[in-house]
PyMOL CGO cylinders between C-alpha atoms (Angstrom):
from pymol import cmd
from pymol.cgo import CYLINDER

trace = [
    CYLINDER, 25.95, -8.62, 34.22, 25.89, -6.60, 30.84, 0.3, 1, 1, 1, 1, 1, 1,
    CYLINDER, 25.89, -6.60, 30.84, 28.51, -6.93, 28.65, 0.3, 1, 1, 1, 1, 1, 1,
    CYLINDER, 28.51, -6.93, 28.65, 28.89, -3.87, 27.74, 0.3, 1, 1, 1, 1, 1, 1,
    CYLINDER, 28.89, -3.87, 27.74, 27.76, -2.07, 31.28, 0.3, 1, 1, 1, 1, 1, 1,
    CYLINDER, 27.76, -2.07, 31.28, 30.60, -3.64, 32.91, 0.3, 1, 1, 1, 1, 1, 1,
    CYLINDER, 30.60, -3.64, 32.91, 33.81, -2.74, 30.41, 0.3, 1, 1, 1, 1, 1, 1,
    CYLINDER, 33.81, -2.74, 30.41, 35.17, 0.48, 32.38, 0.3, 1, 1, 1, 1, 1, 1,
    CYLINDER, 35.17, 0.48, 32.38, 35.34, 3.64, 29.95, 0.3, 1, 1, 1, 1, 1, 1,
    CYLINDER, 35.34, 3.64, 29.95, 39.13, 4.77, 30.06, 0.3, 1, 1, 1, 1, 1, 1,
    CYLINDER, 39.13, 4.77, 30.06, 39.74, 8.48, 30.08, 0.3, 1, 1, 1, 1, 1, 1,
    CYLINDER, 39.74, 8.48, 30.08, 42.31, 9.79, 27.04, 0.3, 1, 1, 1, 1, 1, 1,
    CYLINDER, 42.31, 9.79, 27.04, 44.43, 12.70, 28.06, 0.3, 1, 1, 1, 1, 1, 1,
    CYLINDER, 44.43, 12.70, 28.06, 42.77, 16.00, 28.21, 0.3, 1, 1, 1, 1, 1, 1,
    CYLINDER, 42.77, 16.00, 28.21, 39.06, 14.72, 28.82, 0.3, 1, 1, 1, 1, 1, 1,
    CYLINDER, 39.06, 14.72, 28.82, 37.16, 15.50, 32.19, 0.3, 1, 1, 1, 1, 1, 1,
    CYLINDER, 37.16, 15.50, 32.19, 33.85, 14.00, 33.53, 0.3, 1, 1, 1, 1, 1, 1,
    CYLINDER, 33.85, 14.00, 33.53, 31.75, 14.96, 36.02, 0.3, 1, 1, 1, 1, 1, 1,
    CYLINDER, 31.75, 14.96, 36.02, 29.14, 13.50, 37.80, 0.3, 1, 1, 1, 1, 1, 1,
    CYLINDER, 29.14, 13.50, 37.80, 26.17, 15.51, 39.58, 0.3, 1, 1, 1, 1, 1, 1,
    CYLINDER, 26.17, 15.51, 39.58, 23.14, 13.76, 41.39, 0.3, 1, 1, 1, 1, 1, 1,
    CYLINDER, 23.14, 13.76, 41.39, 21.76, 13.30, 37.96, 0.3, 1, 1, 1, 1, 1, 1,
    CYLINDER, 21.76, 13.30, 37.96, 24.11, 14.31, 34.95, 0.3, 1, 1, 1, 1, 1, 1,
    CYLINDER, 24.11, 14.31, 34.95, 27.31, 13.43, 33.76, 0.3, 1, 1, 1, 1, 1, 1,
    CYLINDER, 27.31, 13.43, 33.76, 29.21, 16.30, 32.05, 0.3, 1, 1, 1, 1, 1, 1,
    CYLINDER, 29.21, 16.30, 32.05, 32.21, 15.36, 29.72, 0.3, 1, 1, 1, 1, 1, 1,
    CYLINDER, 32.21, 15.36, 29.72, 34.76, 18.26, 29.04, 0.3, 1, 1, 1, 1, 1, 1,
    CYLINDER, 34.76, 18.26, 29.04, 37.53, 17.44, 26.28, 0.3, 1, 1, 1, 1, 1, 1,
    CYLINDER, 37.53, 17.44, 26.28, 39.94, 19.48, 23.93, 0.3, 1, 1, 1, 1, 1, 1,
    CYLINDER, 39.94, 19.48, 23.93, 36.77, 19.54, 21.08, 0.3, 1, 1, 1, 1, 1, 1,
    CYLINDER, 36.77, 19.54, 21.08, 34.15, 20.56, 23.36, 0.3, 1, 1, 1, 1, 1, 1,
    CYLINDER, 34.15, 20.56, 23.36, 31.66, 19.43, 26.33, 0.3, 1, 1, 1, 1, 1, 1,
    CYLINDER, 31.66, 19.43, 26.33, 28.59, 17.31, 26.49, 0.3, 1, 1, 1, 1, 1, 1,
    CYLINDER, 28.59, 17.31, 26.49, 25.96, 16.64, 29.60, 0.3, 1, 1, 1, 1, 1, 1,
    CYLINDER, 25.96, 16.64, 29.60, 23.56, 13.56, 29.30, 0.3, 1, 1, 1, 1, 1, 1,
    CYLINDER, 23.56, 13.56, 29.30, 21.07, 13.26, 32.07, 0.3, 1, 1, 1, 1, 1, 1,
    CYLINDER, 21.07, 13.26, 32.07, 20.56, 9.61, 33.55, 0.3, 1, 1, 1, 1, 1, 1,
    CYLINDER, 20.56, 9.61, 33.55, 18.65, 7.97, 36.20, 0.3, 1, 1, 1, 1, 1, 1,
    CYLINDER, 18.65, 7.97, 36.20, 19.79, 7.48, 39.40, 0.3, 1, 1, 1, 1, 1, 1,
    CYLINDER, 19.79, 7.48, 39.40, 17.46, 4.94, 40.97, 0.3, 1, 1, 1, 1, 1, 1,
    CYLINDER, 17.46, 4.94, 40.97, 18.81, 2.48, 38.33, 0.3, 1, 1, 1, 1, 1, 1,
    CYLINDER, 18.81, 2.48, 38.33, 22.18, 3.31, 38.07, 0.3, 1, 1, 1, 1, 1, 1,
    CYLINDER, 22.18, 3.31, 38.07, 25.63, 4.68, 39.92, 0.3, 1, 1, 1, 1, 1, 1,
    CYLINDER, 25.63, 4.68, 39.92, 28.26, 6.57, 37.94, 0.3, 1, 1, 1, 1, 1, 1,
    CYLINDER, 28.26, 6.57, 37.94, 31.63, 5.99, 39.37, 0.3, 1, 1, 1, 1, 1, 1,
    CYLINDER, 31.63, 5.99, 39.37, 35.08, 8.28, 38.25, 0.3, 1, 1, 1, 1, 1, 1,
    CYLINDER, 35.08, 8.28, 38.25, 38.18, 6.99, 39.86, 0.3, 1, 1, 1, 1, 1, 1,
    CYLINDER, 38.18, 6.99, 39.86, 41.87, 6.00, 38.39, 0.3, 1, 1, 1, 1, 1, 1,
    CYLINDER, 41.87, 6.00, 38.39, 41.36, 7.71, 34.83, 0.3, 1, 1, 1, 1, 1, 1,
    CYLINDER, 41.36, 7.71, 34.83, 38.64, 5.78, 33.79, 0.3, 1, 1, 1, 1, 1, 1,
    CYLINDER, 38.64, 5.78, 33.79, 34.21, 5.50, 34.48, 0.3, 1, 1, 1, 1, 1, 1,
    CYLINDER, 34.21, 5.50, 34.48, 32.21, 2.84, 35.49, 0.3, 1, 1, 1, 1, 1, 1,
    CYLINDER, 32.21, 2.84, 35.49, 28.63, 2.68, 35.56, 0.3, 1, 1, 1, 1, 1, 1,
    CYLINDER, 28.63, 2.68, 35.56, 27.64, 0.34, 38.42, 0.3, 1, 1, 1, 1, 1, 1,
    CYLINDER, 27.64, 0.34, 38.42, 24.01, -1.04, 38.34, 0.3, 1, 1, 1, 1, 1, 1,
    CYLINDER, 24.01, -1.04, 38.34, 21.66, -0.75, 41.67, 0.3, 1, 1, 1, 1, 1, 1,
    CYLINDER, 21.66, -0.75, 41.67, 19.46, -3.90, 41.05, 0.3, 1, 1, 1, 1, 1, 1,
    CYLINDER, 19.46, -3.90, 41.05, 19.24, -7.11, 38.71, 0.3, 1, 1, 1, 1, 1, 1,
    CYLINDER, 19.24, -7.11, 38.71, 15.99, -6.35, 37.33, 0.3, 1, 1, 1, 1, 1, 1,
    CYLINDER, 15.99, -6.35, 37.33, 16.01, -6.20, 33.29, 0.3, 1, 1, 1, 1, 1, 1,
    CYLINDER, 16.01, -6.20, 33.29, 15.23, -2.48, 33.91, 0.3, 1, 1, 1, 1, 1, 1,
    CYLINDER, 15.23, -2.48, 33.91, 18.64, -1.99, 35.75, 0.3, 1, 1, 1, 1, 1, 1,
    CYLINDER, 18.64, -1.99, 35.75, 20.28, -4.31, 33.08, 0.3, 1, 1, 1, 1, 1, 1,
    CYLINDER, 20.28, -4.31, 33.08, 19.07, -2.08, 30.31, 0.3, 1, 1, 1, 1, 1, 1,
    CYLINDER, 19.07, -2.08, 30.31, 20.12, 1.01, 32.08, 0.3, 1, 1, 1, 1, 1, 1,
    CYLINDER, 20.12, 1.01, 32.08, 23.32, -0.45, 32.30, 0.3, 1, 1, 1, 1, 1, 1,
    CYLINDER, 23.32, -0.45, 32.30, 24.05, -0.81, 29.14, 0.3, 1, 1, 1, 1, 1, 1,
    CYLINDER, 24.05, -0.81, 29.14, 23.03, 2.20, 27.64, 0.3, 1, 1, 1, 1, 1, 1,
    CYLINDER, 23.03, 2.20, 27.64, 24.30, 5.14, 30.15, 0.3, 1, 1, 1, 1, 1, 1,
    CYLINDER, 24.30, 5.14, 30.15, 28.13, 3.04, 29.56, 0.3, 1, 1, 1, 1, 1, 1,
    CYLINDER, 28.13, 3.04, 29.56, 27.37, 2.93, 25.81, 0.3, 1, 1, 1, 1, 1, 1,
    CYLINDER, 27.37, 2.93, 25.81, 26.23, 6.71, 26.17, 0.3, 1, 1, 1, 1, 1, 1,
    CYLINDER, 26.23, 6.71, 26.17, 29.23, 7.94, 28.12, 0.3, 1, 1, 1, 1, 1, 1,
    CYLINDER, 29.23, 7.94, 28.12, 31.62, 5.76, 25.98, 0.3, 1, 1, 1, 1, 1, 1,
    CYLINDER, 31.62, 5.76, 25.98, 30.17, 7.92, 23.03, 0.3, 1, 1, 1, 1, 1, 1,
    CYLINDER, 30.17, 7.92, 23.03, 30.17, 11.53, 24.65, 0.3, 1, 1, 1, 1, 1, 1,
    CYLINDER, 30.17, 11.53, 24.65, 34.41, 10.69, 26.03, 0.3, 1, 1, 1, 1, 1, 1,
    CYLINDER, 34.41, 10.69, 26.03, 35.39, 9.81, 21.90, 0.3, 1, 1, 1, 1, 1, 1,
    CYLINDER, 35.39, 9.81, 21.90, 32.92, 12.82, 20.82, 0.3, 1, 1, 1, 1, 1, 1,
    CYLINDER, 32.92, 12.82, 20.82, 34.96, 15.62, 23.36, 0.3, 1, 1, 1, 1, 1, 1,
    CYLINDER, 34.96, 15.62, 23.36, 38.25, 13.56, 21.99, 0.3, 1, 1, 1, 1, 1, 1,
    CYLINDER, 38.25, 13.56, 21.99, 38.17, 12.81, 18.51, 0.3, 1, 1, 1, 1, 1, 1,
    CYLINDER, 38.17, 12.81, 18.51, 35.04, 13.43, 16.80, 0.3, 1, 1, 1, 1, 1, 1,
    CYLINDER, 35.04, 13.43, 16.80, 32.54, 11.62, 14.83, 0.3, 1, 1, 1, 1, 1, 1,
    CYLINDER, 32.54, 11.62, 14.83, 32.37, 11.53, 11.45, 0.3, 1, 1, 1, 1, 1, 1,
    CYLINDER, 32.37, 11.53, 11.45, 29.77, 10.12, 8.90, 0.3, 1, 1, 1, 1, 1, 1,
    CYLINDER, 29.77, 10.12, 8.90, 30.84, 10.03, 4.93, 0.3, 1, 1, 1, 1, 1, 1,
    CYLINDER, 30.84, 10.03, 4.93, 28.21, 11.01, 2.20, 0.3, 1, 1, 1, 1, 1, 1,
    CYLINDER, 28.21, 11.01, 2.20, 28.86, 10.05, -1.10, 0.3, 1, 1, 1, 1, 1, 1,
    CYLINDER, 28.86, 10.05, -1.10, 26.87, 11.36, -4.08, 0.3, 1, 1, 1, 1, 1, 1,
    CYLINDER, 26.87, 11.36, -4.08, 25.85, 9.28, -7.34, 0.3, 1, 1, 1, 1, 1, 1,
    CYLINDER, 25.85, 9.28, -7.34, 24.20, 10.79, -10.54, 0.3, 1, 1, 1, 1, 1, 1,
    CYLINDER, 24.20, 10.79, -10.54, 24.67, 12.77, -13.27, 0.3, 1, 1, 1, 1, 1, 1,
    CYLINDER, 24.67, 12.77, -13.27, 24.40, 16.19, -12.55, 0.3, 1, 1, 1, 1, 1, 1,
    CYLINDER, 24.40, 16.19, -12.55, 24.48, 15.69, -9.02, 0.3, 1, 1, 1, 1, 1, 1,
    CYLINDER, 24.48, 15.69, -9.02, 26.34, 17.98, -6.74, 0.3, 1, 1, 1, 1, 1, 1,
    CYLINDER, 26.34, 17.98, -6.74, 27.21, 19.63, -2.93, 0.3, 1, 1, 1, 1, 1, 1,
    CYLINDER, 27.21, 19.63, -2.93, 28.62, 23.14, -2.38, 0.3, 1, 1, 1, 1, 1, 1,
    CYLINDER, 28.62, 23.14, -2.38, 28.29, 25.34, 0.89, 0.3, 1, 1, 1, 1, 1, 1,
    CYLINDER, 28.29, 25.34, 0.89, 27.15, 28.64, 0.65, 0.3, 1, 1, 1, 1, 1, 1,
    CYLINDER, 27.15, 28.64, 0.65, 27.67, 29.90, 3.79, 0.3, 1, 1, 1, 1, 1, 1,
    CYLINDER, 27.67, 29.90, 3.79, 26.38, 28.05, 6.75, 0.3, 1, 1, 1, 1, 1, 1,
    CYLINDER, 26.38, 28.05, 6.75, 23.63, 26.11, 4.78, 0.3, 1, 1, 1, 1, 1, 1,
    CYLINDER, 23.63, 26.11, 4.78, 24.60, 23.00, 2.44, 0.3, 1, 1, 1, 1, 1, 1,
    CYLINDER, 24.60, 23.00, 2.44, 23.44, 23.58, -1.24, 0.3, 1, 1, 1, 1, 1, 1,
    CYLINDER, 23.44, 23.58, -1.24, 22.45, 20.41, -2.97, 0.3, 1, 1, 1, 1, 1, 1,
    CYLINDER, 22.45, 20.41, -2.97, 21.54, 19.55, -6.85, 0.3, 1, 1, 1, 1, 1, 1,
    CYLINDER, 21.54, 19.55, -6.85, 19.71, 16.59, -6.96, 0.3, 1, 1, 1, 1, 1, 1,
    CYLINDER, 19.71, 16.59, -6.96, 18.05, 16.78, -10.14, 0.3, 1, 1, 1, 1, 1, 1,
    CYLINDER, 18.05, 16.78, -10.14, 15.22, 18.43, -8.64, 0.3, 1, 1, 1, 1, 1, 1,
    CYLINDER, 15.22, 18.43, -8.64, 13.62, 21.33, -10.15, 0.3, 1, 1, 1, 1, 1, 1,
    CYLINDER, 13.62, 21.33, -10.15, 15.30, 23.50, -7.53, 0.3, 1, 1, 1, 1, 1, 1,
    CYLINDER, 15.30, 23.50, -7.53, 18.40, 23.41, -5.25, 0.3, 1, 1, 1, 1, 1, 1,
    CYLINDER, 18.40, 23.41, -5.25, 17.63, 21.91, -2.04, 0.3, 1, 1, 1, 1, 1, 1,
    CYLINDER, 17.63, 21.91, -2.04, 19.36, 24.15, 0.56, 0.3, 1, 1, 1, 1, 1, 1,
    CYLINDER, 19.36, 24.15, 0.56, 20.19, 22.79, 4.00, 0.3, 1, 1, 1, 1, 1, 1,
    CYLINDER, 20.19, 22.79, 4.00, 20.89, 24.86, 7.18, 0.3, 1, 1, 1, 1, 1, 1,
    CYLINDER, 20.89, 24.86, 7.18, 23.69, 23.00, 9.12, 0.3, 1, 1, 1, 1, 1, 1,
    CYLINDER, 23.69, 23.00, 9.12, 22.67, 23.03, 12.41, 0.3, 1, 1, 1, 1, 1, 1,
    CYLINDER, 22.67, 23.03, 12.41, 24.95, 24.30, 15.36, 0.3, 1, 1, 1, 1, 1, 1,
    CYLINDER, 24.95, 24.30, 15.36, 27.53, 21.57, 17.09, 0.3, 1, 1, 1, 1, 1, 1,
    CYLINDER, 27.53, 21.57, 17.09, 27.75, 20.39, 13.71, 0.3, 1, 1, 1, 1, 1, 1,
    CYLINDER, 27.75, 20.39, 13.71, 30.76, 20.51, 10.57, 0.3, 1, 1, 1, 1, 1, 1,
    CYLINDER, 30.76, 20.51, 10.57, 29.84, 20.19, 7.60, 0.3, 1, 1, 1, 1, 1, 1,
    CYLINDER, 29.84, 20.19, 7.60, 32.44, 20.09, 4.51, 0.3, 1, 1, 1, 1, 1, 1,
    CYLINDER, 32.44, 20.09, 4.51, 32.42, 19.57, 0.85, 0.3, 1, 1, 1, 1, 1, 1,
    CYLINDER, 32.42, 19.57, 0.85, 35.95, 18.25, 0.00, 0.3, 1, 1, 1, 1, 1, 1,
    CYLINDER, 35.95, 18.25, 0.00, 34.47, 17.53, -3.67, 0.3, 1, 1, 1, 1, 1, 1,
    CYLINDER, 34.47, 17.53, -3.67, 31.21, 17.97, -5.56, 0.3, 1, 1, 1, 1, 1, 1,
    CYLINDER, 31.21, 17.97, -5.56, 31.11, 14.12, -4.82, 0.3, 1, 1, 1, 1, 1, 1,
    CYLINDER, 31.11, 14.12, -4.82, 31.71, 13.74, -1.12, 0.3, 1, 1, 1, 1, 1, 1,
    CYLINDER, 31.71, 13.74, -1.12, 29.93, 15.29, 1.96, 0.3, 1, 1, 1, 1, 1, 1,
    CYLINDER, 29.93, 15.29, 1.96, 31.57, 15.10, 5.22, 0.3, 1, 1, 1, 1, 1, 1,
    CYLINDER, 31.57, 15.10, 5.22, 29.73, 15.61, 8.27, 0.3, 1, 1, 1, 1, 1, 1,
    CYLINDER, 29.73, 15.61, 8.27, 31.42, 16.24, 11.98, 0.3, 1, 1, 1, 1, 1, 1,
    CYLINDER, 31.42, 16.24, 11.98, 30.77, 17.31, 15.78, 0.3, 1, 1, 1, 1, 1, 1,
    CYLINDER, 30.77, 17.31, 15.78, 31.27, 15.85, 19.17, 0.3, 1, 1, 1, 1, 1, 1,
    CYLINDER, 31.27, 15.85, 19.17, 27.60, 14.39, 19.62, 0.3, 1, 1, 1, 1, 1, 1,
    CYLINDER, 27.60, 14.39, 19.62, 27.34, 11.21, 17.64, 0.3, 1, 1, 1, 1, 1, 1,
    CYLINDER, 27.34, 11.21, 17.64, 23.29, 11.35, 17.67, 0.3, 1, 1, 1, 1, 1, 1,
    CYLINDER, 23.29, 11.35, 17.67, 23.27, 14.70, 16.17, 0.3, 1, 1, 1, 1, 1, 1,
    CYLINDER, 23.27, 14.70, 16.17, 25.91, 13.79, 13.20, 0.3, 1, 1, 1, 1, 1, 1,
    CYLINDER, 25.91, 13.79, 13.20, 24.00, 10.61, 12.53, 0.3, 1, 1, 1, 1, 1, 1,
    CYLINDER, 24.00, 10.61, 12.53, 20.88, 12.85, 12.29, 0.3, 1, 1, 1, 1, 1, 1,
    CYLINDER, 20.88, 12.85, 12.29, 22.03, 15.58, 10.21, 0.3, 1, 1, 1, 1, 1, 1,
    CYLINDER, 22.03, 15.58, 10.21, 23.91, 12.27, 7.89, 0.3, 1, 1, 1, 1, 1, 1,
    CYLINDER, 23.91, 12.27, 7.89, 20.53, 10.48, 7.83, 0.3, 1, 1, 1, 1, 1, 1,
    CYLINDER, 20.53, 10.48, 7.83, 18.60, 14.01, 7.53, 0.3, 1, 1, 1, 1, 1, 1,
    CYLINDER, 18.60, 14.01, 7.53, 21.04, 15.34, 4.01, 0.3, 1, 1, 1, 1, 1, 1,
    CYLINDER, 21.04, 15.34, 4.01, 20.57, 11.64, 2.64, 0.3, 1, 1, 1, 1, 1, 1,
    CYLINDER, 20.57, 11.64, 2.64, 16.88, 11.40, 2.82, 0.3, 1, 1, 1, 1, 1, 1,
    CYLINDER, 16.88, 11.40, 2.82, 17.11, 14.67, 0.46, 0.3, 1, 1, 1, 1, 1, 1,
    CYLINDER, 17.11, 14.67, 0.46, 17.87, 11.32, -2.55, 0.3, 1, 1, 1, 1, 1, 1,
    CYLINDER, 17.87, 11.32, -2.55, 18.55, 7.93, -0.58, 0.3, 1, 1, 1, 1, 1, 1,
    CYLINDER, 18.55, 7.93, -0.58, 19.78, 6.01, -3.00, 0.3, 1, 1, 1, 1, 1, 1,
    CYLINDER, 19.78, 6.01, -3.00, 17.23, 4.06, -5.61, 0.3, 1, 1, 1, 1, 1, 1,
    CYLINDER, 17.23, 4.06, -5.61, 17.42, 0.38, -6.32, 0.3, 1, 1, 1, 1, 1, 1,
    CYLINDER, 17.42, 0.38, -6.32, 17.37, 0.29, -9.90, 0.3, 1, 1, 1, 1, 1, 1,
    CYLINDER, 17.37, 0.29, -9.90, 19.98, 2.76, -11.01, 0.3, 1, 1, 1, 1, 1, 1,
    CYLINDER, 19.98, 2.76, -11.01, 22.01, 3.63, -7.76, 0.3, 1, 1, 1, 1, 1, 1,
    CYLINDER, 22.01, 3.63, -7.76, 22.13, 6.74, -7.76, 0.3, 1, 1, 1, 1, 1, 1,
    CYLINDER, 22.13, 6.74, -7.76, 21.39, 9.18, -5.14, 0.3, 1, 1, 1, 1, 1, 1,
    CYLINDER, 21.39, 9.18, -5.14, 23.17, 10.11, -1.51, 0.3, 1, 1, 1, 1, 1, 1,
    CYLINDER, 23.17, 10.11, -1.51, 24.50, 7.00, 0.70, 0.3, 1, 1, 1, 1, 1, 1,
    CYLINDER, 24.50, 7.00, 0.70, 27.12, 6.36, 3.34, 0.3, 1, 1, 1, 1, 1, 1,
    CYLINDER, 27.12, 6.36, 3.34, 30.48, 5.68, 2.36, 0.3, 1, 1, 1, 1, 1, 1,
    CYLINDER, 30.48, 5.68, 2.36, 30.71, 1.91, 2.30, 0.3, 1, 1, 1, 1, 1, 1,
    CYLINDER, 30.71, 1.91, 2.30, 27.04, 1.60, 2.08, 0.3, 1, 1, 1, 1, 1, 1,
    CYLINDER, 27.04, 1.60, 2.08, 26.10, -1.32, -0.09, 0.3, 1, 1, 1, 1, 1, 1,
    CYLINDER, 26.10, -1.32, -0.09, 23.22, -0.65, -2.43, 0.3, 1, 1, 1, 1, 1, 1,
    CYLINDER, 23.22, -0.65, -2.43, 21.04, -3.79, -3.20, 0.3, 1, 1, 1, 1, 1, 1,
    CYLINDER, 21.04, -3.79, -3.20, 20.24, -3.64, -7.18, 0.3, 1, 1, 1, 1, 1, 1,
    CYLINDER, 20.24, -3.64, -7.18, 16.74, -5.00, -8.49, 0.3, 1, 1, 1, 1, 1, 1,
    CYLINDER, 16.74, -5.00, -8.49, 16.44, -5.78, -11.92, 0.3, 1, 1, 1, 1, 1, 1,
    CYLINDER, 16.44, -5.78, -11.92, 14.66, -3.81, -14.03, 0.3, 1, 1, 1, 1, 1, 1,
    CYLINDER, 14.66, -3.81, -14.03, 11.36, -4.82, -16.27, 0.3, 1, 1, 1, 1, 1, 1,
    CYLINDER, 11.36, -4.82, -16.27, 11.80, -7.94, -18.21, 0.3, 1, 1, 1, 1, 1, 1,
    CYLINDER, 11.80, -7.94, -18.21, 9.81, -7.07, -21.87, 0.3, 1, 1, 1, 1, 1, 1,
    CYLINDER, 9.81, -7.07, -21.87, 7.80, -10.62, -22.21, 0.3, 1, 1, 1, 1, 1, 1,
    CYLINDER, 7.80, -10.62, -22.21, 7.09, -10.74, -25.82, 0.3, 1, 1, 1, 1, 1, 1,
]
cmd.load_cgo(trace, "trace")
């Protein structure tokens, strides 16, 4: 049995999920989600204010199935509940956010401003020049538009600077040893 396939998913106040022949749709208070899954391979069971996802065979196809439509409904219930949230933090001099609109303007000591169009489902805010903060009820989609704004400068090994996670521990290289 999968670890994580077997854990039921309990259902916080306020969220709703329902399951058609093949798609589960989550309604909460911050929005709704639909994931499509596979029904040969799996069963999706609501009952007593929580989900389980019930295998239909002991094959490692089934096993694998298991674990990832829980994992994926687990995510979509805290998405429609709480949100996700990713933290960007900015290093350099001279490097800065602002929003301008609906697009994210960055200065990354390119030649230009890079400007980024947030894409829809998603928040993004600026508390300081610093900090990005990026939110929304689908966890892929804020990891992509996180990994997407930090590709713009991930951070370099010699100097650290550039756009990382918070908490995101840069590995520093030492720099050229003159040899005289």
């Amino acid at each position: 049995m999968s670890k994580i396939g077997k854990r039921p998913i309990p259902l916080p106040d306020g969220v709703r999920v329902t399951v058609t022949e093949n798609e589960v749709v989550v309604e909460g208070p911050h929005g709704r989600l639909t994931q499509r899954y596979e029904p040969q391979y799996v069963e999706i069971v609501v009952e007593d204010g929580q989900v389980r996802v019930e295998r239909k065979g002991d094959r490692a196809v089934y096993r694998a199935r298991h674990g990832l439509y829980r994992a994926l409904i687990a995510n979509m219930v805290h998405g429609v509940s709480q949100k996700w949230q990713k933290e960007l933090e900015i290093h350099g001099l001279g490097y800065r956010a602002r929003l301008e609109g609906g697009a994210l303007v960055l200065e990354l000591g390119y030649s230009h401003p890079v400007r980024y169009e947030v894409p829809q489902g998603v928040e993004v805010e600026v508390p300081d020049q610093q900090r990005i903060v990026v939110r929304g009820i689908d966890k892929q989609l804020v990891g992509q538009v996180a990994a997407e704004i930090r590709a713009f400068r991930p951070p370099e090994p010699y100097r650290a600077t550039g756009i990382r996670y918070k908490g995101e521990e840069i590995v520093r290289k030492a720099g050229k040893l003159g040899v005289k």
